[in-house]
matplotlib code that plots the C-alpha trace (Angstrom):
import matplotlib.pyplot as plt

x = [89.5, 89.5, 93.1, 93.1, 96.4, 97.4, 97.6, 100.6, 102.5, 105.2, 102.7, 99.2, 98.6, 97.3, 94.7, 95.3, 93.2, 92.3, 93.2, 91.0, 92.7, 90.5, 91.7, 91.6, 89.9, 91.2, 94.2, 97.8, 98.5, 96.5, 96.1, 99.5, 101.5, 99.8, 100.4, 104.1, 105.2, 103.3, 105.1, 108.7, 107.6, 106.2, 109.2, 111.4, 109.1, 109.3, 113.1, 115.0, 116.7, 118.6, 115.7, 116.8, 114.5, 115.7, 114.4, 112.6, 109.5, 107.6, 108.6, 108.8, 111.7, 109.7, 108.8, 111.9, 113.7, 111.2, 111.9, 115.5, 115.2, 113.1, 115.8, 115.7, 118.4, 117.4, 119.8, 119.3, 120.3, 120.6, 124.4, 124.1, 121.9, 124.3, 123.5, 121.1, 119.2, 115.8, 114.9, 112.3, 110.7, 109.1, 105.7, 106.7, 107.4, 110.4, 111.6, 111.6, 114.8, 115.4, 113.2, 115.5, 118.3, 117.1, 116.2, 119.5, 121.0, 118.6, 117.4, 114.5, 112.4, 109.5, 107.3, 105.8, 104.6, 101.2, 98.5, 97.3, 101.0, 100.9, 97.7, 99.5, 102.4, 100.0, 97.9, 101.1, 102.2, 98.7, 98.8, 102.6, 101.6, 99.0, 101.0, 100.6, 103.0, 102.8, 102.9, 102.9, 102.1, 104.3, 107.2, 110.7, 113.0, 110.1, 110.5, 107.3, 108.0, 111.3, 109.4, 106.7, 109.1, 110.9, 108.3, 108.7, 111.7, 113.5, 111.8, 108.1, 107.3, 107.5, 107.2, 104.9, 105.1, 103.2, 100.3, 103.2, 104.8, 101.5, 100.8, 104.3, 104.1, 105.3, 104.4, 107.0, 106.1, 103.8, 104.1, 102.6, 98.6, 98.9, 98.2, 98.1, 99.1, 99.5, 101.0, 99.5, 100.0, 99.4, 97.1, 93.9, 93.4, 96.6, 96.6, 93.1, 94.6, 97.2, 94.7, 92.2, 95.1, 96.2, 92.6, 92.1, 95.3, 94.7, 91.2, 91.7, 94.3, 93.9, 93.9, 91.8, 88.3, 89.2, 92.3, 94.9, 95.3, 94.8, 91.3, 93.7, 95.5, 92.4, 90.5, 93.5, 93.1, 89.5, 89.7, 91.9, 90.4, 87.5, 88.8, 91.2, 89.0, 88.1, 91.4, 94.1, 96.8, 97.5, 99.9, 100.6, 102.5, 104.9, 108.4, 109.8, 110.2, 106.7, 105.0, 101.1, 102.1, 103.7, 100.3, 98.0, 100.2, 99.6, 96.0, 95.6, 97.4, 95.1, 92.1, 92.5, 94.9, 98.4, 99.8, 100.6, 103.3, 105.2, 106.5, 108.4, 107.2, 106.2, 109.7, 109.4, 106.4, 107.0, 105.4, 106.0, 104.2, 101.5, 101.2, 97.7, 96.1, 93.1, 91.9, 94.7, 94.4, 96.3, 96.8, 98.8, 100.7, 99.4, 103.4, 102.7, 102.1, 99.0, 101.5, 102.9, 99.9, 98.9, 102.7, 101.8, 98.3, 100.5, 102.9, 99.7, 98.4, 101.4, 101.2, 98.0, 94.1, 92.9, 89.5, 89.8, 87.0, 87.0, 86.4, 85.4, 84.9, 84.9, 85.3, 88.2, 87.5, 90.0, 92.3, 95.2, 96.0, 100.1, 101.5, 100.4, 104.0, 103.6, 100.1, 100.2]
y = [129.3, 125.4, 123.9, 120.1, 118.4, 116.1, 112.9, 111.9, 114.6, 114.2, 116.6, 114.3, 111.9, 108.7, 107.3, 104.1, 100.9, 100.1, 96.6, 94.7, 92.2, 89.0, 88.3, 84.7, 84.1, 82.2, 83.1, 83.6, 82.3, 79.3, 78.3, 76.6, 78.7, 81.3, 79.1, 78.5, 82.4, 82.8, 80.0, 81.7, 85.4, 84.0, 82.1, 85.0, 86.8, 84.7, 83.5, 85.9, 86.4, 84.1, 81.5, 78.6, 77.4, 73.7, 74.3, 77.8, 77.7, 78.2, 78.2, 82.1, 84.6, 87.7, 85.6, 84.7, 87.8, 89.4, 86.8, 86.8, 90.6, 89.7, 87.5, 83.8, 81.6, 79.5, 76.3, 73.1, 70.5, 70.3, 70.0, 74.0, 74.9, 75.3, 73.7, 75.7, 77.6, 77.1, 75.3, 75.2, 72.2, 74.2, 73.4, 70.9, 68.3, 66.5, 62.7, 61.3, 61.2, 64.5, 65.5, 62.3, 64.1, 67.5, 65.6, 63.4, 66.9, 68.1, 71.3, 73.1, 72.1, 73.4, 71.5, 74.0, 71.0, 71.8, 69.3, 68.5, 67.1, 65.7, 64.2, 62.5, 61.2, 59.4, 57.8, 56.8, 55.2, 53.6, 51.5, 50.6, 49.1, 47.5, 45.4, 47.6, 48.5, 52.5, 53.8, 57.7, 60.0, 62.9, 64.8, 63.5, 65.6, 67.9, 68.2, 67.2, 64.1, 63.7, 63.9, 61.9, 59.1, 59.3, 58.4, 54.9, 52.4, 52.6, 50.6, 50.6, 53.0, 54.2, 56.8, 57.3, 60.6, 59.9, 57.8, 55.6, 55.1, 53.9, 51.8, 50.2, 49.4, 45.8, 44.6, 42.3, 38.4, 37.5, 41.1, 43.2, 44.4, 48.3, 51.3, 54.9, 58.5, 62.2, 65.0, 67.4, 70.4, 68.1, 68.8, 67.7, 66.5, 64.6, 63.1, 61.9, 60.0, 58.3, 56.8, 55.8, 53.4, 52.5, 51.3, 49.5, 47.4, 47.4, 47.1, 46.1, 49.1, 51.3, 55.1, 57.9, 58.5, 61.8, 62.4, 64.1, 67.1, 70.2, 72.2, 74.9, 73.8, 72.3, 76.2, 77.9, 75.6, 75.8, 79.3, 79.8, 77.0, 79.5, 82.4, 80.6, 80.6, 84.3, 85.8, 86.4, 85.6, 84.6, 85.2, 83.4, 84.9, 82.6, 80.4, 78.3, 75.8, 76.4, 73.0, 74.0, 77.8, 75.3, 73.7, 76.7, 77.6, 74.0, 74.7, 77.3, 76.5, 73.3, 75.2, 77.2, 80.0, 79.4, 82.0, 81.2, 82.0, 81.6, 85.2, 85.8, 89.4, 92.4, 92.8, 89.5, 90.9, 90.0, 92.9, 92.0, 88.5, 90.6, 93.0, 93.6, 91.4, 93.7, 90.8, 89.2, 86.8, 87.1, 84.4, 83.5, 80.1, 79.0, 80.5, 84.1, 87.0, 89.3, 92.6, 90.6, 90.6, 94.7, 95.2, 93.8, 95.6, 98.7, 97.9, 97.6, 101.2, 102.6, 101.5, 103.0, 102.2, 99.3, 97.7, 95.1, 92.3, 89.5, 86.0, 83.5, 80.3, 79.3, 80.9, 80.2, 80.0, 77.3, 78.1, 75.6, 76.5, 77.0, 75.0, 75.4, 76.7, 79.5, 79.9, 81.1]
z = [-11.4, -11.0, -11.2, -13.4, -12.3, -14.8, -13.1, -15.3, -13.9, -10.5, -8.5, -9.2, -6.1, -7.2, -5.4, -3.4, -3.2, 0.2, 1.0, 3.2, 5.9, 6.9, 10.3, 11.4, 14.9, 17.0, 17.1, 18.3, 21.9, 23.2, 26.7, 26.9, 25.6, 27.7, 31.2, 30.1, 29.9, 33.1, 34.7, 33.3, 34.5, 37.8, 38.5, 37.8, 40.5, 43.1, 42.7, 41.3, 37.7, 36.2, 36.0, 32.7, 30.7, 29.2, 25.7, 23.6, 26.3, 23.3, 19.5, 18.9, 18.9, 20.1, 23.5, 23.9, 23.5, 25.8, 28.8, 27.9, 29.0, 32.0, 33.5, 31.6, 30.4, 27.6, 27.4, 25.1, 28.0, 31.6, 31.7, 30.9, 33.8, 37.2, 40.4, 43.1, 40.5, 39.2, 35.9, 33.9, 31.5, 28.0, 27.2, 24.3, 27.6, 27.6, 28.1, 31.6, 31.8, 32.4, 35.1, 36.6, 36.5, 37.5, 40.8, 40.9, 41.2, 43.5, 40.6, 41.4, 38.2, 37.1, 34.7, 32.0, 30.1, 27.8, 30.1, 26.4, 25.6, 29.3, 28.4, 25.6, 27.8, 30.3, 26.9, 25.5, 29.2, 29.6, 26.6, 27.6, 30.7, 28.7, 26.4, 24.2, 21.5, 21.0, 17.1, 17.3, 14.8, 14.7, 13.2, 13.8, 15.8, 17.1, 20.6, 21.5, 19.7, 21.4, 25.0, 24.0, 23.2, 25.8, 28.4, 27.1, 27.2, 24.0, 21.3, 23.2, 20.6, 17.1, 15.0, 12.1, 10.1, 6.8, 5.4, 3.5, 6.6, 8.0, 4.9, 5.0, 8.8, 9.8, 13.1, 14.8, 14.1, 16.9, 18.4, 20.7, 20.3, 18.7, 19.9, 18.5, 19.7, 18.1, 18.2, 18.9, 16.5, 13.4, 10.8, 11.5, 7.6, 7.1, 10.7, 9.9, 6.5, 8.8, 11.5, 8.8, 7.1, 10.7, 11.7, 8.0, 8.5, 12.3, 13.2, 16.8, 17.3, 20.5, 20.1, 22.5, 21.9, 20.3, 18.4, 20.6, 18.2, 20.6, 20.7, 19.8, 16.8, 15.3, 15.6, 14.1, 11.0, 10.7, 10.5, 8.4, 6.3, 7.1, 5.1, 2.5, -0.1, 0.2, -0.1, -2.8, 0.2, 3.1, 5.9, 9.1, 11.4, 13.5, 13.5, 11.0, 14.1, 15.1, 14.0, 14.1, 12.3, 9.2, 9.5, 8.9, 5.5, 4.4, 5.4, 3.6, 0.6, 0.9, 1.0, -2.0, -1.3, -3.0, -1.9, 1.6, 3.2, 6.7, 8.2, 11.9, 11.6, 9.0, 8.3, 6.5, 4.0, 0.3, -0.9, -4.1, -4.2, -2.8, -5.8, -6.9, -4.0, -2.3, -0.4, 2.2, 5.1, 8.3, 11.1, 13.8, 14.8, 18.8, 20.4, 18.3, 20.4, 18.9, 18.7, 16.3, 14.3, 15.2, 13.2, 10.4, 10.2, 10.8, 7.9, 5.6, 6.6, 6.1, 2.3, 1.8, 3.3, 4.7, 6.2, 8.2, 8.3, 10.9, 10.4, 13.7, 13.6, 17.5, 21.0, 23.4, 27.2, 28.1, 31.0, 32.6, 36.2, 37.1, 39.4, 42.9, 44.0, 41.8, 41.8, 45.3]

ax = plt.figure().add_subplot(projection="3d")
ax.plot(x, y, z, "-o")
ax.set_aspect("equal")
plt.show()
């Protein structure tokens, strides 16, 4: 005898719509991010817990947490960190004055500067020595911004954060020649606005031969520009601090998925804003560890099925070197 369960009744199981997740690729950690936990765990290795870190080494709680239980200290300045112990620069750099007074007290520093953001510094330092007058491009109060500055004398550069503020840009009478650096977790589409008014109402202004926007930050974006389109939603895992994981929302709400959002883990799912979508799009700012992403793919299967489809737009190879002390 064949059994027919009313599916309106409490004993029918409904069937579930698999949802498919289009994973972004690249990716999660980038090759700075990646040198500057090594340089924390290696340190703690070869010196002995507590090591401080000046700074989050990188703009994400779960890497934090993880070296706070290693053996780091994170403080915000050096008047935190006690004599005869080792410090640690993050990867956002940090003004020159501080590495000054790391050695005036005879620390044991150890630069975990990005060399893309150290790239930036010596740009910003050659046009300085140059007569130059520096107009960066950045976000105010980002620390990368903060170090950046700070490799100049005070008022040998300024700050430009939008294409208004480049349009309403007044050179000094009978001031310096320009020149230009950025950030470099910007968006590559808004930073691009900014130069093009700089170079129309400054023809002869300086800037690198390539903008200085990170290999890294401008794959994330592209692939999630990549997969915008394709997707009722999309959701980028990293901090609300994180500047490049703010960029990929704005990317993808730019490229044609409103519903972007910004989580710090799956806890952070709006499940209801993602009623009804069977198409979703997952990411990762450059400082998010990738078992942050495998949690969130978790949360989805335990709703119900799910494919995932893959979506790459570049390959990664790049590799910075530690410092030979640790390297060793």
């Amino acid at each position: 005898m064949t059994q027919v369960v009313n599916p309106a009744s409490p004993s029918a199981t409904p069937e579930v719509a698999s949802v498919t997740l289009v994973l972004a690729e690249p990716r999660g950690f980038c090759a700075g991010v990646d040198r500057a936990i090594q340089i924390v765990e290696r340190a703690i290795e070869r010196f002995g817990a507590p090591v401080y870190v000046r700074h989050e080494i990188v703009h994400n709680k779960t890497v934090v947490q993880d070296l706070v239980a290693k053996g780091a200290v994170f403080v915000e300045e050096l008047d935190e960190v006690p004599d005869d112990v080792p410090v640690i620069f993050s990867a956002h750099g940090v003004p020159k004055a501080v590495p000054l007074e790391a050695a005036r007290r005879k620390l044991l520093a150890i630069d975990a500067t990005c060399p893309l953001v150290s790239k930036v510094h010596r740009e910003a330092e050659r046009h300085h020595g140059e007569g130059r007058h520096v107009l960066l491009i950045g976000h105010r109060g980002h620390p990368e911004v903060i170090g950046t500055m700070g490799q100049l004398p005070d008022g040998a550069v300024e700050l430009i954060e939008t294409v208004d503020d480049a349009e309403a840009y007044a050179p000094a009478t009978g001031g310096l020649p320009l020149a230009y650096a950025t950030q470099t977790t910007l968006s590559v589409a808004d930073t691009a606005g900014i130069v093009a008014v700089l170079r129309r109402r400054f023809p002869d202004i300086a800037g690198p031969k390539r903008e200085d926007i990170c290999y890294a930050t401008t794959n994330r974006q592209e692939a999630v520009a990549q997969i915008a389109a394709s997707v009722q939603a999309v959701l980028v895992i990293g901090a609300p601090n994180s500047s490049n994981s703010r960029r990929l929302v704005e990317t993808a709400a730019s490229a044609g998925c409103a519903n972007a959002r910004l989580i710090q883990t799956a806890d952070e799912i709006d499940w209801d804003r993602l009623a009804g979508a069977t198409r979703i799009g997952i990411s990762a700012g450059a400082s998010a560890p990738e078992i942050l992403v495998e949690q969130v793919i978790a949360a989805f299967r335990a709703r119900g099925p799910v494919v995932i489809e893959r979506v790459t737009t570049a390959e990664e190879s790049v590799v910075f070197k530690l410092p030979p002390d640790l390297n060793r």
